[in-house]
PQR file with spaces between the fields and no chain letter, atoms N, CA, C, O and H, PARSE charges and radii, in Angstrom:
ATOM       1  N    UNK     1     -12.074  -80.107   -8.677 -0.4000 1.5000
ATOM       2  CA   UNK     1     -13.225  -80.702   -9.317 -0.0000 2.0000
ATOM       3  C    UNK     1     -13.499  -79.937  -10.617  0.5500 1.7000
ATOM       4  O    UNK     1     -13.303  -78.722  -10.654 -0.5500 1.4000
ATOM       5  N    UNK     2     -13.813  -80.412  -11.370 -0.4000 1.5000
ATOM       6  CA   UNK     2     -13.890  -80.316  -13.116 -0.0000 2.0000
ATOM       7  C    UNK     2     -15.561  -80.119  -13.453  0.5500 1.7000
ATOM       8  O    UNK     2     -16.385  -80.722  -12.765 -0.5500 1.4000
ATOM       9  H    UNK     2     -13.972  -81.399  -11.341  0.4000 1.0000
ATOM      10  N    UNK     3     -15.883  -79.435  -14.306 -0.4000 1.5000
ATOM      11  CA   UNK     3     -16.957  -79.575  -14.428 -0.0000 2.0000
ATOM      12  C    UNK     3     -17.147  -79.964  -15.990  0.5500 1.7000
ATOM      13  O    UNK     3     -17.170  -79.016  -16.775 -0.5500 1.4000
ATOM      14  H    UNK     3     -15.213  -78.945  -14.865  0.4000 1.0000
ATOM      15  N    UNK     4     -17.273  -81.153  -16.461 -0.4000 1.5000
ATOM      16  CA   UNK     4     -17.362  -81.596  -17.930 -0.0000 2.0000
ATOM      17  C    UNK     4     -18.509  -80.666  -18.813  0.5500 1.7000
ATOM      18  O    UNK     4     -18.323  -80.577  -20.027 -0.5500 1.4000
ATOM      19  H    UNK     4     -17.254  -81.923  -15.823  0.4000 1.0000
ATOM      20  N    UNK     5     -19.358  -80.170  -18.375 -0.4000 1.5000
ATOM      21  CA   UNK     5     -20.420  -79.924  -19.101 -0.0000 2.0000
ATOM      22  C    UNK     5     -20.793  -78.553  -19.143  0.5500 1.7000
ATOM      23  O    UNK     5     -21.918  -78.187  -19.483 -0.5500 1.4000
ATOM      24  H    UNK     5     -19.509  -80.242  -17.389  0.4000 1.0000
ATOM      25  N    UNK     6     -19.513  -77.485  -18.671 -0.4000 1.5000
ATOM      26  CA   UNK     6     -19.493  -76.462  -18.864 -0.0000 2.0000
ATOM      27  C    UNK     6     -18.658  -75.854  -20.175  0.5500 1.7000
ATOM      28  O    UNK     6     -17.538  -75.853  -20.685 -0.5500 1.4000
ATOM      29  H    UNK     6     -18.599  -77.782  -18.395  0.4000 1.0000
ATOM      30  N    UNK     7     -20.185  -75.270  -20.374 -0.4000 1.5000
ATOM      31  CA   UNK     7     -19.741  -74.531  -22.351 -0.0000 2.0000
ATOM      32  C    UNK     7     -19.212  -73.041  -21.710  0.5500 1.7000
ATOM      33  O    UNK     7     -19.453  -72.624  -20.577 -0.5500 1.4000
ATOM      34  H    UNK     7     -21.095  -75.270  -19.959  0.4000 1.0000
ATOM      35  N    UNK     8     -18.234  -72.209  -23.022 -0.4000 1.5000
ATOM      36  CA   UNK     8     -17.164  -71.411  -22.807 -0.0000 2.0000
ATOM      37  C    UNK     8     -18.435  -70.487  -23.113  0.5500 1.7000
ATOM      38  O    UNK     8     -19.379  -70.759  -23.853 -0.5500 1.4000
ATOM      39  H    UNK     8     -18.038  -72.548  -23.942  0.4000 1.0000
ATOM      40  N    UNK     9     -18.236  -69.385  -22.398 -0.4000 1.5000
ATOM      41  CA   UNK     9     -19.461  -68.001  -22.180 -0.0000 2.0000
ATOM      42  C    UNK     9     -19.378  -67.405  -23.984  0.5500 1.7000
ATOM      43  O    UNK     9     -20.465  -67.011  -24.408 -0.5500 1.4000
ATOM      44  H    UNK     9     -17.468  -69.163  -21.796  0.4000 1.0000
ATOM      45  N    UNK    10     -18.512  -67.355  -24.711 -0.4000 1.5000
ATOM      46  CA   UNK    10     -18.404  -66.899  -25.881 -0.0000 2.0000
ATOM      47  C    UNK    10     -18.217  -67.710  -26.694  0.5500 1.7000
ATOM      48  O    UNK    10     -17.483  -68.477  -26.072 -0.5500 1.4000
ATOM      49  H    UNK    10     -17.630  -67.674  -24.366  0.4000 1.0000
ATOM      50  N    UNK    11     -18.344  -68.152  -27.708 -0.4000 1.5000
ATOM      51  CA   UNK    11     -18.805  -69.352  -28.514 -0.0000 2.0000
ATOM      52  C    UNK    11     -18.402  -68.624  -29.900  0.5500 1.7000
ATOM      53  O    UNK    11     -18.087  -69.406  -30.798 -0.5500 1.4000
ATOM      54  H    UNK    11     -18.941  -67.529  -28.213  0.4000 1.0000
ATOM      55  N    UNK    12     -18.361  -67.174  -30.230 -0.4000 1.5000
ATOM      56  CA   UNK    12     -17.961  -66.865  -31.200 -0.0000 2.0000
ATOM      57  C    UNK    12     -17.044  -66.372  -31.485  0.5500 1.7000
ATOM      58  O    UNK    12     -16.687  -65.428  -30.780 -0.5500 1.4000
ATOM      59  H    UNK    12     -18.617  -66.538  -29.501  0.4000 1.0000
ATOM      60  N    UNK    13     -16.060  -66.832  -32.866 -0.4000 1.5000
ATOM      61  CA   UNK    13     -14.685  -66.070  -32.789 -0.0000 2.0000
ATOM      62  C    UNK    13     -14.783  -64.841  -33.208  0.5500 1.7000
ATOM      63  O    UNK    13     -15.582  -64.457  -34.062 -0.5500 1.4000
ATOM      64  H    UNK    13     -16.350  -67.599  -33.438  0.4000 1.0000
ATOM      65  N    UNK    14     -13.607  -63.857  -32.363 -0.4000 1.5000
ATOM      66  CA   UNK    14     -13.253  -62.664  -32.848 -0.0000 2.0000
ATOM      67  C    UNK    14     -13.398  -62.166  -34.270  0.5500 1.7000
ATOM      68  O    UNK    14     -12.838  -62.758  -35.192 -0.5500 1.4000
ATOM      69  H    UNK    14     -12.957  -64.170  -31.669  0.4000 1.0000
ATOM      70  N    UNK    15     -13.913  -61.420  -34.404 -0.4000 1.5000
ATOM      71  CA   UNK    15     -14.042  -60.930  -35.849 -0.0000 2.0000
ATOM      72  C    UNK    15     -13.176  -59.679  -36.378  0.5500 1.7000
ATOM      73  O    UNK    15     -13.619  -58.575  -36.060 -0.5500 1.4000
ATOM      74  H    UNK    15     -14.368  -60.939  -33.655  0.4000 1.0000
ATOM      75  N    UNK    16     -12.110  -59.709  -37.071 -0.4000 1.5000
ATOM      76  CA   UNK    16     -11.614  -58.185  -38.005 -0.0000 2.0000
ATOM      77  C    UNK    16     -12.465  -57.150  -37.842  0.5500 1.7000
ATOM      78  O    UNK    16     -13.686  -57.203  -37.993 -0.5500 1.4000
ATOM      79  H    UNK    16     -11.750  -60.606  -37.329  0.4000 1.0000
ATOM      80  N    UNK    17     -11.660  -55.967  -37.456 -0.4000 1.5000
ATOM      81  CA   UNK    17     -12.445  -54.499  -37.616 -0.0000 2.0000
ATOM      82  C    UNK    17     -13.567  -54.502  -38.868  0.5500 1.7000
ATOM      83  O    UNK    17     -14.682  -53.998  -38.734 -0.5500 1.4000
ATOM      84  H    UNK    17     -10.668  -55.924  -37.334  0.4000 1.0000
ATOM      85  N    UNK    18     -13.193  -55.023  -39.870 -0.4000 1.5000
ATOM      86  CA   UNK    18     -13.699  -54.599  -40.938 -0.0000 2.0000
ATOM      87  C    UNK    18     -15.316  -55.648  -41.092  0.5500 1.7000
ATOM      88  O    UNK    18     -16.135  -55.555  -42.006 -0.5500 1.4000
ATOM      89  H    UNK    18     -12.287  -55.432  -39.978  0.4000 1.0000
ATOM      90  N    UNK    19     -15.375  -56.519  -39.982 -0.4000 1.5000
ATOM      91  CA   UNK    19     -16.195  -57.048  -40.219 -0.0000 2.0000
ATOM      92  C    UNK    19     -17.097  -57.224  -38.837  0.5500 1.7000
ATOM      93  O    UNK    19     -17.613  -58.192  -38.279 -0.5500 1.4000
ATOM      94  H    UNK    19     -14.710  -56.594  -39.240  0.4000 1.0000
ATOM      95  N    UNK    20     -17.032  -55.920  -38.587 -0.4000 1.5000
ATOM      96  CA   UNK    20     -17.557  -55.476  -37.008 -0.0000 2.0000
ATOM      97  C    UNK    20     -18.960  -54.886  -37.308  0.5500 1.7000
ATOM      98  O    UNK    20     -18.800  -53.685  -37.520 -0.5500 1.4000
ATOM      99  H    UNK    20     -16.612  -55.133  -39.039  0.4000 1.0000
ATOM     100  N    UNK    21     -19.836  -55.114  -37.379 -0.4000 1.5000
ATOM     101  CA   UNK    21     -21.326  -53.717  -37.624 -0.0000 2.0000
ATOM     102  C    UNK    21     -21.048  -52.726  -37.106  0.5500 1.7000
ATOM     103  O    UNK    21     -20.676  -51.758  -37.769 -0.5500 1.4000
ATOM     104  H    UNK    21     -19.966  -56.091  -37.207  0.4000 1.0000
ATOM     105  N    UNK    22     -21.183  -52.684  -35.353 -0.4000 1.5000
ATOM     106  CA   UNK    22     -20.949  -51.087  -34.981 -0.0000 2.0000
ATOM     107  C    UNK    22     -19.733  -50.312  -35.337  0.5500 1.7000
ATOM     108  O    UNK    22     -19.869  -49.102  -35.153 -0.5500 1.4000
ATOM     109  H    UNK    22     -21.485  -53.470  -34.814  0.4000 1.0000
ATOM     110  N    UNK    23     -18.629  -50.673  -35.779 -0.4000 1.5000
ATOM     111  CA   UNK    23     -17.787  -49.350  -35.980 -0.0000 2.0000
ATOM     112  C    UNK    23     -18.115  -49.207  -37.629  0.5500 1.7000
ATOM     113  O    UNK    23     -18.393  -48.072  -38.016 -0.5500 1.4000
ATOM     114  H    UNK    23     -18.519  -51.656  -35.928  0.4000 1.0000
ATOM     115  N    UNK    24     -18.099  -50.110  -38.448 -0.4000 1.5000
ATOM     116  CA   UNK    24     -18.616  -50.033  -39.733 -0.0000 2.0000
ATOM     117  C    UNK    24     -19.669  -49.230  -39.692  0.5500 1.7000
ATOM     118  O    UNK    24     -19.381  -48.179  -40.263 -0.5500 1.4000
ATOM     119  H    UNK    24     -17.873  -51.032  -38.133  0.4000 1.0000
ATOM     120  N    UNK    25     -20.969  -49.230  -39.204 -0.4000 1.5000
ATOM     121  CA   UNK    25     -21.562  -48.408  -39.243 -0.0000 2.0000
ATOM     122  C    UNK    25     -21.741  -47.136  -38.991  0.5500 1.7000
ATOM     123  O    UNK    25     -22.526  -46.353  -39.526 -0.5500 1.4000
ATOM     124  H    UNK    25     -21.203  -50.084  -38.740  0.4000 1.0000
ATOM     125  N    UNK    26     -20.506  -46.852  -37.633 -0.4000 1.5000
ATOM     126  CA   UNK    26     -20.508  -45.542  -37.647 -0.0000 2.0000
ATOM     127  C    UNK    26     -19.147  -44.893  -38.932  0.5500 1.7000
ATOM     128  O    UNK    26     -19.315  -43.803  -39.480 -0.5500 1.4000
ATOM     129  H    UNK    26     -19.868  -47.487  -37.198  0.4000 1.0000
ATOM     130  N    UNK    27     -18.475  -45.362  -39.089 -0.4000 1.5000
ATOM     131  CA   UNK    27     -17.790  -44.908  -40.462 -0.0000 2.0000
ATOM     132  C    UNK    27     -18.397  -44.509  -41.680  0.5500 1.7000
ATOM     133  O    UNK    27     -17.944  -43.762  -42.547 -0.5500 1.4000
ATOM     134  H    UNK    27     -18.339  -46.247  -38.643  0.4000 1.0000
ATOM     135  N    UNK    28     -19.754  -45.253  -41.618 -0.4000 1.5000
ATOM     136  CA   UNK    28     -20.566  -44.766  -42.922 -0.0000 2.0000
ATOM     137  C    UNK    28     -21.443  -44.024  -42.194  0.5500 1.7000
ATOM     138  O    UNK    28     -21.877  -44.952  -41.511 -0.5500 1.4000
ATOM     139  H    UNK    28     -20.123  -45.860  -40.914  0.4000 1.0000
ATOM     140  N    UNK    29     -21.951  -43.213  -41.867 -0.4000 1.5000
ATOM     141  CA   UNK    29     -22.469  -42.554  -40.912 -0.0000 2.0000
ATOM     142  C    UNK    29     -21.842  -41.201  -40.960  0.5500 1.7000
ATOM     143  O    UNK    29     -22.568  -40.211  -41.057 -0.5500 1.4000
ATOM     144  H    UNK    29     -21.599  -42.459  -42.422  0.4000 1.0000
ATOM     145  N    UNK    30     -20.715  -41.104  -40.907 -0.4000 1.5000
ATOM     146  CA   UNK    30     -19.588  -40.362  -40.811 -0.0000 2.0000
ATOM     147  C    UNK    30     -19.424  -39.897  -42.249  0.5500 1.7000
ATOM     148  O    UNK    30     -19.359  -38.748  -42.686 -0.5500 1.4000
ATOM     149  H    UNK    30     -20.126  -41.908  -40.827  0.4000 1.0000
ATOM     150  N    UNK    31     -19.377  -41.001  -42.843 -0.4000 1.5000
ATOM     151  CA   UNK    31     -19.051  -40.600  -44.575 -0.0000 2.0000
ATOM     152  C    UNK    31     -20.381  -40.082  -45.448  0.5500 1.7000
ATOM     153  O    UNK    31     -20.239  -39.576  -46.561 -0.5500 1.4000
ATOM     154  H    UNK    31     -19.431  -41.934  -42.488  0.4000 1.0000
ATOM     155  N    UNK    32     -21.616  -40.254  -44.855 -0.4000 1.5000
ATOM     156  CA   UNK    32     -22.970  -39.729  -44.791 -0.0000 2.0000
ATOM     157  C    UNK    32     -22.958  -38.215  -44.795  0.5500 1.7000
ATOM     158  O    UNK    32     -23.341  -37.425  -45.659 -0.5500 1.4000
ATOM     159  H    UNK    32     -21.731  -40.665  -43.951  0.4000 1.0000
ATOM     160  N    UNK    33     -22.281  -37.969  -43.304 -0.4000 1.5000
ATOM     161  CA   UNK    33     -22.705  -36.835  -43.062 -0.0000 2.0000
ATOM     162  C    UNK    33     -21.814  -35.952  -43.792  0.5500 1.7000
ATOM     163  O    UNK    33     -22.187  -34.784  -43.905 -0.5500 1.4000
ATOM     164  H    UNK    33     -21.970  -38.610  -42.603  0.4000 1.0000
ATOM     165  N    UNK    34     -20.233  -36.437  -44.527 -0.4000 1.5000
ATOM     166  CA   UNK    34     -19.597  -35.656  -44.690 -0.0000 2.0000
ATOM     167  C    UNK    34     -19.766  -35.374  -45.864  0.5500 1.7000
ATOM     168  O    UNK    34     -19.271  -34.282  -46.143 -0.5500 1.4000
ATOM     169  H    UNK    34     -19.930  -37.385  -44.435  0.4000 1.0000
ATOM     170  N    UNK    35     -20.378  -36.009  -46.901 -0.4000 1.5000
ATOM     171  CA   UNK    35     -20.972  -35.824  -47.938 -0.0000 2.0000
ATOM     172  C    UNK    35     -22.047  -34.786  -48.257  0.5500 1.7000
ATOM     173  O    UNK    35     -22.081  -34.090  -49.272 -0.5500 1.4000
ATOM     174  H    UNK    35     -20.780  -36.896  -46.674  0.4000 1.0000
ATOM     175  N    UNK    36     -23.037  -34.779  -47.113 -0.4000 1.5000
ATOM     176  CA   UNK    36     -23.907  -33.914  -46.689 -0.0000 2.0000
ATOM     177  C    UNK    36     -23.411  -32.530  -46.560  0.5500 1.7000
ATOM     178  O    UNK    36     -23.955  -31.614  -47.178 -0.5500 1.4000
ATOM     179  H    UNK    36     -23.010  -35.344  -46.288  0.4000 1.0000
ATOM     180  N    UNK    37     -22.305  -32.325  -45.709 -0.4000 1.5000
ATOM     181  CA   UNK    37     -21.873  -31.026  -45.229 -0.0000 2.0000
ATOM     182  C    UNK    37     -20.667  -30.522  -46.946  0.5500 1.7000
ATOM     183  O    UNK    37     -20.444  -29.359  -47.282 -0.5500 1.4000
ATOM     184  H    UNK    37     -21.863  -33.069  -45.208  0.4000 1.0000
ATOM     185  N    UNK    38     -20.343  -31.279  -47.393 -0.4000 1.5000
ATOM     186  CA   UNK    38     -19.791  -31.145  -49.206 -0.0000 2.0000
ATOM     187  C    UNK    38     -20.618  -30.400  -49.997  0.5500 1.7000
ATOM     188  O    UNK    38     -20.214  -29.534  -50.773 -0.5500 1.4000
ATOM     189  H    UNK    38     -20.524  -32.224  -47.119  0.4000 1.0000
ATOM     190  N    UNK    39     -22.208  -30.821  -49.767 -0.4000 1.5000
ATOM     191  CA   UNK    39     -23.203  -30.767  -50.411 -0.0000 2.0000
ATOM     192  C    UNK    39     -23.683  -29.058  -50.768  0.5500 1.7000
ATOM     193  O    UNK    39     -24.074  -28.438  -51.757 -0.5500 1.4000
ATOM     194  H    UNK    39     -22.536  -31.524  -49.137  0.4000 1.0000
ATOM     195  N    UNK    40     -23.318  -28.695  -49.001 -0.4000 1.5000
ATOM     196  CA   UNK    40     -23.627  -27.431  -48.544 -0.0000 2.0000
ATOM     197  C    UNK    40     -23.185  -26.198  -47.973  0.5500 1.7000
ATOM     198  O    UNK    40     -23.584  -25.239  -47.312 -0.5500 1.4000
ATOM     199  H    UNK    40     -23.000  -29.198  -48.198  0.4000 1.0000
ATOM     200  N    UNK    41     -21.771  -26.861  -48.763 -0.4000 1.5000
ATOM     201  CA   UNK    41     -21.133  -25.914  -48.243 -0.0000 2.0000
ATOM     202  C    UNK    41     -20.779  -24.882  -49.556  0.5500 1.7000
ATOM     203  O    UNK    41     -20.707  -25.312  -50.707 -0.5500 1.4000
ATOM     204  H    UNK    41     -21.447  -27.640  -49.300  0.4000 1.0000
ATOM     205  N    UNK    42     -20.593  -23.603  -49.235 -0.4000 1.5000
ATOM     206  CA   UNK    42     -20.426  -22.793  -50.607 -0.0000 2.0000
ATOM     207  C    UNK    42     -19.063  -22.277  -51.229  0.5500 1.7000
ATOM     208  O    UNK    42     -18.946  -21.395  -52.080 -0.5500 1.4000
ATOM     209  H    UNK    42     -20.651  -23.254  -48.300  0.4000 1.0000
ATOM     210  N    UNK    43     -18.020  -23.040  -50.603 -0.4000 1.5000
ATOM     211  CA   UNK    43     -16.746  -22.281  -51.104 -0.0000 2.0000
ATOM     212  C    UNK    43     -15.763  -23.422  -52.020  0.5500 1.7000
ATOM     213  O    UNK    43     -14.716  -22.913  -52.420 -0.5500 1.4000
ATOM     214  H    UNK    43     -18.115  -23.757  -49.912  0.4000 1.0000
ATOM     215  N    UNK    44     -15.874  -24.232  -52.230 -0.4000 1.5000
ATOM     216  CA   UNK    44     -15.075  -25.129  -52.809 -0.0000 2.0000
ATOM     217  C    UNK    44     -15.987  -26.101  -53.479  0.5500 1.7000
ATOM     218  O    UNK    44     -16.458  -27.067  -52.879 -0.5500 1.4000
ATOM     219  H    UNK    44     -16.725  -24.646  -51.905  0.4000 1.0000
ATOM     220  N    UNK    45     -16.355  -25.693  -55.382 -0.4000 1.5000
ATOM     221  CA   UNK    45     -16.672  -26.277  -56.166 -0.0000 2.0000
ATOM     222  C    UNK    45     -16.211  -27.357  -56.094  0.5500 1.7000
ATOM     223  O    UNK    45     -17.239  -28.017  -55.948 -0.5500 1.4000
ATOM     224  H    UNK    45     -15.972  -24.909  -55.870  0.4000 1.0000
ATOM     225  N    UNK    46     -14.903  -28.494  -56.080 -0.4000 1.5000
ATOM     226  CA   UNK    46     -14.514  -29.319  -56.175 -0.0000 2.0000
ATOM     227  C    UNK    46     -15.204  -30.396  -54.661  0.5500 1.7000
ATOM     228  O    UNK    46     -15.157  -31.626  -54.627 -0.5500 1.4000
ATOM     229  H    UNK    46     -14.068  -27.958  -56.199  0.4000 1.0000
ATOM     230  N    UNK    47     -15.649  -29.711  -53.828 -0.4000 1.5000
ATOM     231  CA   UNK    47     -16.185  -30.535  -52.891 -0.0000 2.0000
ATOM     232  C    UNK    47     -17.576  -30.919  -53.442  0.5500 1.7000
ATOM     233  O    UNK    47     -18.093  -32.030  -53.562 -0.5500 1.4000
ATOM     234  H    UNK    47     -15.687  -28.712  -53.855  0.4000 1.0000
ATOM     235  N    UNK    48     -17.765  -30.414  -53.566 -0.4000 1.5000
ATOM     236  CA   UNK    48     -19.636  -29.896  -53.925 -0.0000 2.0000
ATOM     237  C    UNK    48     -19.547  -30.849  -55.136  0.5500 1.7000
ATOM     238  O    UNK    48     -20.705  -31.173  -55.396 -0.5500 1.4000
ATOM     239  H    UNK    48     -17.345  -29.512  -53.468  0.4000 1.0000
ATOM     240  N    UNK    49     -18.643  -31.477  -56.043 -0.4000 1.5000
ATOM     241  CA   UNK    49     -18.348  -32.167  -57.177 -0.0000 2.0000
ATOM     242  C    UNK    49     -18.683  -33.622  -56.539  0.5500 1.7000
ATOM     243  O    UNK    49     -19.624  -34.360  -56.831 -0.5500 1.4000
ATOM     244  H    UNK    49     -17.701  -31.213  -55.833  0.4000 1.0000
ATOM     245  N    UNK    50     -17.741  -33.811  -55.669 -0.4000 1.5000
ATOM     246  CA   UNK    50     -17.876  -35.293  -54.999 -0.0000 2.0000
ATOM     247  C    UNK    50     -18.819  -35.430  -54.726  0.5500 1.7000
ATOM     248  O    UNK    50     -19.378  -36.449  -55.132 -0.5500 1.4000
ATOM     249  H    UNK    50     -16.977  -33.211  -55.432  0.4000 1.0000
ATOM     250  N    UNK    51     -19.651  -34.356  -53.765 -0.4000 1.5000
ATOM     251  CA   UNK    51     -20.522  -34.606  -52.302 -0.0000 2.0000
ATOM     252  C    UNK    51     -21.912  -35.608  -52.732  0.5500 1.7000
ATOM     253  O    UNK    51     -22.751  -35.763  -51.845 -0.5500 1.4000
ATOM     254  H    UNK    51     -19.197  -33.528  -53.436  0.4000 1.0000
ATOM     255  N    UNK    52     -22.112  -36.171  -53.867 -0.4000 1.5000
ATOM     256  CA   UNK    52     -23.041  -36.690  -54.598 -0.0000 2.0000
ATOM     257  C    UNK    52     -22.588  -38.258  -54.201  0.5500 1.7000
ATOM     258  O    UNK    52     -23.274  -39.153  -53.705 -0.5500 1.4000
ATOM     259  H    UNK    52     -21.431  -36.045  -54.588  0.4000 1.0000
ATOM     260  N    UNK    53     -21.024  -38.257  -54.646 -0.4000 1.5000
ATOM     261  CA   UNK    53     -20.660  -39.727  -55.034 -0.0000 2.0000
ATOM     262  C    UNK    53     -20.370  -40.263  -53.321  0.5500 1.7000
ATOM     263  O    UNK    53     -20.335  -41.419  -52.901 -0.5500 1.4000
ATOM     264  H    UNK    53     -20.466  -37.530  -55.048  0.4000 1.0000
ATOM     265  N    UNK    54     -20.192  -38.988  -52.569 -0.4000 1.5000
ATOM     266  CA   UNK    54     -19.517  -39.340  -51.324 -0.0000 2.0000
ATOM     267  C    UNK    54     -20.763  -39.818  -50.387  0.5500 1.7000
ATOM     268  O    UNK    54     -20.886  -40.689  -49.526 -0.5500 1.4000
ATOM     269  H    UNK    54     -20.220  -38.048  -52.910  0.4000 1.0000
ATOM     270  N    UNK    55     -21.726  -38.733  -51.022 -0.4000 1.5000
ATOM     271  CA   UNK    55     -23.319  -39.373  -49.959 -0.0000 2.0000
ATOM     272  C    UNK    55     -23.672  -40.754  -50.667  0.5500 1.7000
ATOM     273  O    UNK    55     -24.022  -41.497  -49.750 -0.5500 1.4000
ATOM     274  H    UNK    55     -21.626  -38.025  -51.721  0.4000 1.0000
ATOM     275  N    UNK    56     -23.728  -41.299  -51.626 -0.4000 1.5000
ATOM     276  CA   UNK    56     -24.174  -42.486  -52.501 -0.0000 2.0000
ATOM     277  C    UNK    56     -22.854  -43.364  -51.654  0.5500 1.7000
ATOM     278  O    UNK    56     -23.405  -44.005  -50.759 -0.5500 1.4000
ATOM     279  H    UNK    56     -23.443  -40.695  -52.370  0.4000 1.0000
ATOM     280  N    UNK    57     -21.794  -43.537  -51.633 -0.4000 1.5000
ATOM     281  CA   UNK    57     -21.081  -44.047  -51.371 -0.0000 2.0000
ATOM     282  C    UNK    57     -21.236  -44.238  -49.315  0.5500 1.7000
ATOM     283  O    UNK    57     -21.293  -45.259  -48.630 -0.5500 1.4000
ATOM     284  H    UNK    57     -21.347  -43.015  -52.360  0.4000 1.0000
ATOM     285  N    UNK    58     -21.247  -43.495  -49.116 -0.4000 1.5000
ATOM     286  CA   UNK    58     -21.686  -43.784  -47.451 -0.0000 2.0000
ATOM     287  C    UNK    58     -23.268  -44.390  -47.193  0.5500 1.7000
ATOM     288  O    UNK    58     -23.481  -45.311  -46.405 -0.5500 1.4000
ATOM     289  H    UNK    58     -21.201  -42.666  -49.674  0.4000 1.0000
ATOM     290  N    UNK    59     -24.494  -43.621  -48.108 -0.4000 1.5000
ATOM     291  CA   UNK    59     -25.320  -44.610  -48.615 -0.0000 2.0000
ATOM     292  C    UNK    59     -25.056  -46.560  -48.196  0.5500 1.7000
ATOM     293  O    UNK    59     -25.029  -47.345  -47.248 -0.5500 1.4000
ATOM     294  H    UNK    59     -24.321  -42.873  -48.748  0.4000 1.0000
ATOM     295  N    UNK    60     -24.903  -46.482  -49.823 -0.4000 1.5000
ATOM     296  CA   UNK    60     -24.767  -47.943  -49.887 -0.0000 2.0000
ATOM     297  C    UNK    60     -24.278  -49.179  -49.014  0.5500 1.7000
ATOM     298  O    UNK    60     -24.716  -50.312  -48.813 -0.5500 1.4000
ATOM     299  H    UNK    60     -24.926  -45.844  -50.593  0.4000 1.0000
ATOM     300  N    UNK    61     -22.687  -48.131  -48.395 -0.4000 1.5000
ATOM     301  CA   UNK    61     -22.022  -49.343  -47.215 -0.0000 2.0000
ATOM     302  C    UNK    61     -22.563  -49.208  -46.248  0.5500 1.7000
ATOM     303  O    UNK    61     -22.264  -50.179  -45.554 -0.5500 1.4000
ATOM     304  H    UNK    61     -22.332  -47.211  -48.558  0.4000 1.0000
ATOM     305  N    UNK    62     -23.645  -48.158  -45.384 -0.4000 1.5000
ATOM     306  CA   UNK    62     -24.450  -47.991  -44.771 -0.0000 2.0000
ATOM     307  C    UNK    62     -25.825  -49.900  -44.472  0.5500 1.7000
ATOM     308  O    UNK    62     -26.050  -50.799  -43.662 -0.5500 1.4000
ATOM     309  H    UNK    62     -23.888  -47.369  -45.948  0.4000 1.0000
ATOM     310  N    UNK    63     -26.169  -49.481  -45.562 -0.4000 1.5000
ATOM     311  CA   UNK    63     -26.835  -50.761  -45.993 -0.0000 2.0000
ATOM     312  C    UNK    63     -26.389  -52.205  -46.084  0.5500 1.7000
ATOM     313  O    UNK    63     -26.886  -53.182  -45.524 -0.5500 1.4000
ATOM     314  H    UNK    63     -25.986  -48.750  -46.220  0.4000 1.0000
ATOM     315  N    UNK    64     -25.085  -52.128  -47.110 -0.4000 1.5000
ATOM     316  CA   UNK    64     -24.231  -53.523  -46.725 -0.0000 2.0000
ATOM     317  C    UNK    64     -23.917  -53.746  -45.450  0.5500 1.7000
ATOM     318  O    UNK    64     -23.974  -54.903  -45.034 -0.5500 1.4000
ATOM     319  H    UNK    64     -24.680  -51.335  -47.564  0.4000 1.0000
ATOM     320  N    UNK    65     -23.411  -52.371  -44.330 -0.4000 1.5000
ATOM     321  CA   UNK    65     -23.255  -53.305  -43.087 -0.0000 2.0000
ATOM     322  C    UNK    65     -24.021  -53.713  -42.081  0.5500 1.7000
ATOM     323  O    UNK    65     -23.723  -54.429  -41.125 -0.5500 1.4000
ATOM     324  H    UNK    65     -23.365  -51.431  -44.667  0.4000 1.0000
ATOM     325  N    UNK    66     -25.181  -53.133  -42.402 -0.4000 1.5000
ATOM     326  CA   UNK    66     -26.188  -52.831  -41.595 -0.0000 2.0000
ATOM     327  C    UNK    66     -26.610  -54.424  -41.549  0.5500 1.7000
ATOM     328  O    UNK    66     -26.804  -54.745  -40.377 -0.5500 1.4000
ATOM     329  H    UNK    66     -25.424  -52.552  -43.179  0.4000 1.0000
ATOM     330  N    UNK    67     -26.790  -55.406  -42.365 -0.4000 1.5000
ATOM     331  CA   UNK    67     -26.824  -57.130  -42.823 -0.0000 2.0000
ATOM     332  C    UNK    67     -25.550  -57.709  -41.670  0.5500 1.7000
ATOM     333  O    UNK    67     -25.707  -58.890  -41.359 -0.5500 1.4000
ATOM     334  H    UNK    67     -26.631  -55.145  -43.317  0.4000 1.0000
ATOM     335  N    UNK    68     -24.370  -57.028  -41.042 -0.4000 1.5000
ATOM     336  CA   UNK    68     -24.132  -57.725  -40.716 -0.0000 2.0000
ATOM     337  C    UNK    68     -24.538  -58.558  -39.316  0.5500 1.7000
ATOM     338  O    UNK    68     -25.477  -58.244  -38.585 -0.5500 1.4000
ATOM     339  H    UNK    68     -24.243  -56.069  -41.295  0.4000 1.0000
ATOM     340  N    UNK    69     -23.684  -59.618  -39.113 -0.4000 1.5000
ATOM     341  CA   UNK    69     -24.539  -59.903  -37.578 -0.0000 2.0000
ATOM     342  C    UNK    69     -23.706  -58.924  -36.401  0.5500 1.7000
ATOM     343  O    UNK    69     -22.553  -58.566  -36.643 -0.5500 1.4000
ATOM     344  H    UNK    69     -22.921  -59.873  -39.707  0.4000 1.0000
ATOM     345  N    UNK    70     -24.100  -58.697  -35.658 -0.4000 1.5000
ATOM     346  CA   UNK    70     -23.561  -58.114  -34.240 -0.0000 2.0000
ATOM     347  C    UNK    70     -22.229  -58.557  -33.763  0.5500 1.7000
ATOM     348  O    UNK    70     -21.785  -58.138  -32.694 -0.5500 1.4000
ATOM     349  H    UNK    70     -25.036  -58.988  -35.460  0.4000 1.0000
């Protein structure tokens, strides 16, 4: 026996890593903090150079993925 009027439990297609919120978000999260620890750390001028563009940059995609849906 068949049941015609049964809908499939998931209704939405699979989505690309890249267009996932939770791991996106923890990648920028990650790139947050590592920017942070660049920021403060005292032995390598050339880190401490980035650690501006690297926190702005984990920043921002922070925000873009944060829009996405679940």
């Amino acid at each position: 026996m068949t049941d015609l009027n049964r809908t499939p439990t998931n209704t939405s297609p699979r989505r690309p890593f890249f267009f996932r919120r939770g791991p996106m978000e923890t990648i920028a999260t990650v790139l947050i903090a590592t920017g942070f620890l660049m920021l403060f750390q005292p032995f390598a001028l050339v880190l401490y150079t980035y650690s501006l563009v690297t926190l702005l940059a984990g920043t921002v995609m922070f925000i873009i993925v944060s829009k996405f849906p679940e």
